[in-house]
N, C-alpha and C positions, 0 to 999 in steps of 0.2 A: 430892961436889959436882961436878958437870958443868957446862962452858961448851958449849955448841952452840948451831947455827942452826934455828931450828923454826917453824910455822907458827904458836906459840902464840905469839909475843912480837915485841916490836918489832925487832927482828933481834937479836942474841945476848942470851942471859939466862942465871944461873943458875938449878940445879933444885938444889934442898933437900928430904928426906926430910921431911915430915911440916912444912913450912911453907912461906909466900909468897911462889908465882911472882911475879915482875913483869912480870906477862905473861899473857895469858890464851890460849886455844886459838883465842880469835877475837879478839888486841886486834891482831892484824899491820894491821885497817885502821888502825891509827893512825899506821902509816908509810908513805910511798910505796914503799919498796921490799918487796917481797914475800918471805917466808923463809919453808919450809914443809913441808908434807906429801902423802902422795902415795897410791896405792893397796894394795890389798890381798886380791881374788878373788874369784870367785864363779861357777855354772854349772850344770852339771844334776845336781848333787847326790849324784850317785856317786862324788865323789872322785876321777873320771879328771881329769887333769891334762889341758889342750889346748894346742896351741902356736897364741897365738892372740895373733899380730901386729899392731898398729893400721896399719890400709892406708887412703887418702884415698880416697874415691869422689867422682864429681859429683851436687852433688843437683840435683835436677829442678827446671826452670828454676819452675813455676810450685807448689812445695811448700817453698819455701824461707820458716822461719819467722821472726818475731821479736817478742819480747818486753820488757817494761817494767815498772818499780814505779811506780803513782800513789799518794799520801797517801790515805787510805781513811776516815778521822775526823779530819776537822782540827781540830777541839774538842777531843782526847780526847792525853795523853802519859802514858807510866805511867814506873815505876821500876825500870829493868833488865829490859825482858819478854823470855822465857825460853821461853814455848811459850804456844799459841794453839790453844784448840781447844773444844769445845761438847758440851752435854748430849747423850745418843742421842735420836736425833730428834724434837732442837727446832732449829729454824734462827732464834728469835724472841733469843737472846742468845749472846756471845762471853763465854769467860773465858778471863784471861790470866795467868799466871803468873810472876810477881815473882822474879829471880834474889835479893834480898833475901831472900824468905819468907813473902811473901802472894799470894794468890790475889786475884783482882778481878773481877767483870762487870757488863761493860754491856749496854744494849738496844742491835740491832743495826740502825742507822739511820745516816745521812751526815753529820745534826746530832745526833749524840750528842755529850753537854757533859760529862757524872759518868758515874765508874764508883762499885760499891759494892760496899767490902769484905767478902770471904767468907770468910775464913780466913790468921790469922795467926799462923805458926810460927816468925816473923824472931827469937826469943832462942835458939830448936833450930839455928841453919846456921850453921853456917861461911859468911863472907861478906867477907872484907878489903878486899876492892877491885873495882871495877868489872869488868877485865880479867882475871880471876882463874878460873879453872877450877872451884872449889870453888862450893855455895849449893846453893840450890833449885835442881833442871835437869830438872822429869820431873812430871807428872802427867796422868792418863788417868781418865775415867768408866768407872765398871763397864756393863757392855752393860745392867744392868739396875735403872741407875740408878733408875727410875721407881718402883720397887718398892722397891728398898732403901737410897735414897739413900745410896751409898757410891762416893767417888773414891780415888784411889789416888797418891801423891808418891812422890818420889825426890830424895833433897835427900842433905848432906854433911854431918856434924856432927860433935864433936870428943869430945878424954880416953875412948878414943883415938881419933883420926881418923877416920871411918868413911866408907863409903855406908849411907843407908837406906833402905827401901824401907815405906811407911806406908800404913795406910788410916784413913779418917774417913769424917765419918758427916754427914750436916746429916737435920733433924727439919723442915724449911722446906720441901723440894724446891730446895735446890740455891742459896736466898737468902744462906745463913751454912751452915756449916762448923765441927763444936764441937772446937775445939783439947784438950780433955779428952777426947774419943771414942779417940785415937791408939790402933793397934793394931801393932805394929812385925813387919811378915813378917818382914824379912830384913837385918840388918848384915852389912857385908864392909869388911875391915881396909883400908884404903889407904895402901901404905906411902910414898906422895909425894904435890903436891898438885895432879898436872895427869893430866888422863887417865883422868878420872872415868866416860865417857860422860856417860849419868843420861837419858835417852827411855825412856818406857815408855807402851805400847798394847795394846790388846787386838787379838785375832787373828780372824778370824774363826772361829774353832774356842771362841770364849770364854774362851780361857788369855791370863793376863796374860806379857806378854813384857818382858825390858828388857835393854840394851846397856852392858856394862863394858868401859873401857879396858883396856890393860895393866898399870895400877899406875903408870904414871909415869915419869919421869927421860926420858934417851933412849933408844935401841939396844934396846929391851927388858930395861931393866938389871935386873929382879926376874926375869926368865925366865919372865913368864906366858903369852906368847902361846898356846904349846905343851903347857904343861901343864896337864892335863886336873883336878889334883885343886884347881883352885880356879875361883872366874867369874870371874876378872878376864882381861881380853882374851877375853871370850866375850857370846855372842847366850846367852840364860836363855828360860826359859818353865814357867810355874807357872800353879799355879791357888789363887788366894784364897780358896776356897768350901767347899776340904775341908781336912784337913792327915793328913801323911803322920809318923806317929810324933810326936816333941815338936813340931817344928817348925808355926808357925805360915801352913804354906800346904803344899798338896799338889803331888803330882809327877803328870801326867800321863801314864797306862800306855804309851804309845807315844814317849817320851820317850829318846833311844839309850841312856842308860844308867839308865833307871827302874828298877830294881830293886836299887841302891847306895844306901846311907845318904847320909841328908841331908848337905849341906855344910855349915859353921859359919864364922864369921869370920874363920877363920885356912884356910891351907892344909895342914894335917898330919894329911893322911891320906892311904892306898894305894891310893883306888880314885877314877875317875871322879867328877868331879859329876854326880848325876841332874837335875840345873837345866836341864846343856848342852844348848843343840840345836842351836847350832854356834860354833867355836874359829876360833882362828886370827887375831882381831882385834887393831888398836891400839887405835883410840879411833872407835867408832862411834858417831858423836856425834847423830845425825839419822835417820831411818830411818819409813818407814808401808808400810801396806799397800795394794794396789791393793785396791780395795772392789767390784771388779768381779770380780777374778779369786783375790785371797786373795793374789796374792804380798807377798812382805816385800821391800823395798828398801829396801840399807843404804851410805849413803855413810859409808867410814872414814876416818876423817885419818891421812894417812900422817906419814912424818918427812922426807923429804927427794923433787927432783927428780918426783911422781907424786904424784895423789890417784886416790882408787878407789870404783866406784859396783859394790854387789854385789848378786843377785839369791839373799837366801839359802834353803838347802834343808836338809833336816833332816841332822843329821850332819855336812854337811860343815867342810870346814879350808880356809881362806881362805889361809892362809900365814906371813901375819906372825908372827917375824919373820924368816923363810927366804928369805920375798919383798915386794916392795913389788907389787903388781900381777904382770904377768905378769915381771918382774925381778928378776934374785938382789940380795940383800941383803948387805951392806951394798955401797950403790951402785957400781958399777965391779968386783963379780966377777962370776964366773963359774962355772959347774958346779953351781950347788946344787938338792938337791934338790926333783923336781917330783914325782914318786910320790904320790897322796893328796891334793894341793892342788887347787883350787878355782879358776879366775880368775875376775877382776874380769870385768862385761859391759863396762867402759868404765873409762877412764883420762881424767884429767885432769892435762897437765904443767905444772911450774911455770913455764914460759917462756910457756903459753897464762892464766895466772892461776891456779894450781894452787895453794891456798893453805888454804883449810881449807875443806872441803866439804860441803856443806849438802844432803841429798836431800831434797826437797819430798813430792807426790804424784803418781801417775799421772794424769793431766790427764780427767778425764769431763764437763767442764761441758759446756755449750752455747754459748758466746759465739764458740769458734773449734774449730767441731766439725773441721776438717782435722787437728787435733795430737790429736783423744781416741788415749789410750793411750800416751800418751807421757808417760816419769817426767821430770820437771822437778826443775832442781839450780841453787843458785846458790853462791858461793863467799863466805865473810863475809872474807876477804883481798881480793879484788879487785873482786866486785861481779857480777861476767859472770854470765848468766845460760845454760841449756844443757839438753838434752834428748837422751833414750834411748830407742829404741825397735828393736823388733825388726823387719826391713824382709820383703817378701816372699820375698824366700832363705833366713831366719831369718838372716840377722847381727844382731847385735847393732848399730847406728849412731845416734854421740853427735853431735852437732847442736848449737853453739855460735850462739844465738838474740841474745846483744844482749854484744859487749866492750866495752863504753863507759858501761859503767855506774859511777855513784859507789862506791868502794870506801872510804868514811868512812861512810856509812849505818850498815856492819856488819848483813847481814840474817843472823839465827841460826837463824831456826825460822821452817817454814809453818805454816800454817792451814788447811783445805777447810769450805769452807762446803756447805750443804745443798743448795746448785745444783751443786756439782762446780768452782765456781770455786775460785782459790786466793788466800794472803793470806799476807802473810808479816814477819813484827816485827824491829827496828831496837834492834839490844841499846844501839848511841849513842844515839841519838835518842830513844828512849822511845816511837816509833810505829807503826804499822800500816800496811803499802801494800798494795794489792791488783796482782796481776800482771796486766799488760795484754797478751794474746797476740794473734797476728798475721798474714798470711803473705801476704810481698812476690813479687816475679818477677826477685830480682835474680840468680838461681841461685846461687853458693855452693859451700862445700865442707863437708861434714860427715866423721866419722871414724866409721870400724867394725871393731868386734873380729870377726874373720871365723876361727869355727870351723874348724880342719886338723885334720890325722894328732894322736890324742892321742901323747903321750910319754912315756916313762919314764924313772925315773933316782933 
């Protein structure tokens, strides 16, 4: 049993192997003070390590942005919503995702009053409490929904503890969801109850991807960061469609260790997972891709002093838990190894609201065509809202767009709707806001991860 300070709880909590935090990875809005988590890597995918410093720059008097949450259905609250997101190319309805264990949609309108139930798995999840790391945390349409009406969850359920990874089926086009359909890719043992991940998307390559914690506690106390023969603290990528030996989902041939036997719920075995397509994670809890360009951005919740916004590539090792962002681990040393790591494109400190980190999407709408291309992140600890993007030198600069935001909202997951806007749910509140972007002349200061001499060591 561990006493620490983490970004999941209302300032100290205990962690228990295999039962309830009092404290979720997002309940820190519930206190005013902030305890938390920080970064963890990310970069051109060769494992060259950079030594790559957070340096202020001025930003430009008349490109300085900012942005806002408005209520977006003021009719409309649900029950712990968990992720947001829509059939392939339909923009005519929203479905939301119940941390409980039901799936819900509505028609997409401003007076929308009812949503209608589509699938209910609330007696399969783990679910104790509100603030709680454990439940439903994950679901994605198949790119080919239209044909084969099948979605895809990620939820927690128990004897023993698990993650699972599911698909279903609706016979409606996407009306209902037959709870009898379930077809179970993939369980993974979880030996604690925080640090689940549970995001899963489709790639543009049409392999299903999903984000595992490290297993839990603090410190990386199961040792998964690093080690290769389980997914826990790792980026996956599979494919539903075929399957590779018993296993109920295939490996994709360009997958770094695709030619190693399947993994199984436990970790006892000698070789690689062929799931991995990159290591090195704590709890990447939030994560999409740009729809433009195919990249994956991955906000990981660190544990202490730094959060971390990653741009991941195939293979690589982010660091944790060696590193928190570009800093050795455990806070305050020094010398550790950078050889093979990855950094973060951007850091987020806990003194700026650094508290558990929420990556949105790459911004393409129309409404404030000045910020296309810019990943949007906001913090379910304090609220601020912030943006990344690669400037005309190629630095990476992170762009703090609104710190005066409610941090009781608790915003968990985006949404992108069909126009490129974005939308993002209130795991307190029970509701939807749509992001309201912007850009003033008040100039500003933004922060950039500014590529040097790589290093060794």
């Amino acid at each position: 049993m561990s006493r620490l300070t983490d970004c999941i709880g209302t300032g100290e909590y205990e962690v228990r192997p295999r039962s309830a935090v009092p404290g979720w990875l997002l309940a820190v809005v519930a206190a005013a003070a902030l305890h938390g988590c920080g970064p963890g890597g990310t970069g051109d995918g060769s494992g060259t390590a950079i030594d790559a410093t957070p340096v202020m720059v001025t930003a430009d008097a008349q490109t300085r942005a900012t942005a806002s949450f408005a209520r977006a259905y003021p009719k409309l609250t649900f029950d712990q919503p968990i992720a947001l997101v829509r059939r392939p190319g339909d923009g005519s309805r929203w479905y939301v995702g119940e941390k409980t264990g039901r799936i819900r949609w509505f028609v997409d309108s401003p007076d929308a009053s009812t949503s209608t139930l589509a699938l209910d798995i609330s007696s399969r999840v783990v679910n104790p409490e509100t603030f709680d790391e454990r439940g439903f945390l994950g679901v994605a349409f198949h790119p080919k929904f239209a044909q084969n009406g099948k979605i895809y969850v990620n939820y927690v359920t128990s004897r023993p503890e698990r993650s699972r990874i599911s698909e279903f089926a609706s016979n409606d086009g996407g009306d209902s969801f037959d709870p009898a359909s379930e077809r179970i890719l993939m369980e993974v043992n979880q030996p604690a109850s925080n640090h689940n991940g549970g995001n899963l998307a489709f790639g543009p390559d049409g392999y299903l991807y999903a984000g595992f914690g490290d297993g839990g506690a603090a410190d990386d106390y199961y040792q998964n960061g690093q080690r290769m023969t389980t997914v826990l603290g790792k980026m996956i990528r599979i494919d539903p469609d075929t399957r590779t030996g018993k296993a109920q989902y295939g490996i994709p041939g360009d997958n770094p260790f695709a030619d190693n036997p399947v993994c199984r719920a436990t970790a006892n075995r000698s070789t690689a997972c062929p799931e991995i397509w990159a290591s090195g994670m704590r709890n990447p809890w939030r994560w999409n891709f740009d729809l433009e360009t195919g990249d994956l951005w991955v906000g990981d919740v660190m544990q202490d002093n730094y959060e971390e916004i990653n741009l991941i590539t195939k293979g690589a090792n982010y660091g944790w838990p060696i590193r928190q962002g570009t800093h050795c681990f455990p806070t305050g040393s020094t010398g550790c190894r950078t050889a093979g790591l990855t950094d973060p494109v951007a850091e987020l400190l806990r003194d700026e609201g650094g508290a558990s980190i929420i990556a949105g999407y790459v911004y393409r709408g129309s409404q404030t065509p000045e910020l296309n291309g810019r990943l949007i992140f906001t913090d379910a600890g304090s609220g601020i809202i912030g943006s990344v993007h690669r400037d005309a030198q190629g630095n990476f600069v992170r762009e703090l767009l609104n710190t005066n935001a409610d941090y009781r909202v608790s915003y968990v997951s985006f949404g992108e709707a069909a126009d490129g806007e974005m939308y993002a749910v209130s795991l307190r509140n029970g509701t939807i806001h749509k992001l309201i972007l912007g850009v003033s002349s008040d100039g500003g200061t933004k922060t950039a991860l500014t590529p040097a001499t790589p290093v060794s060591g």
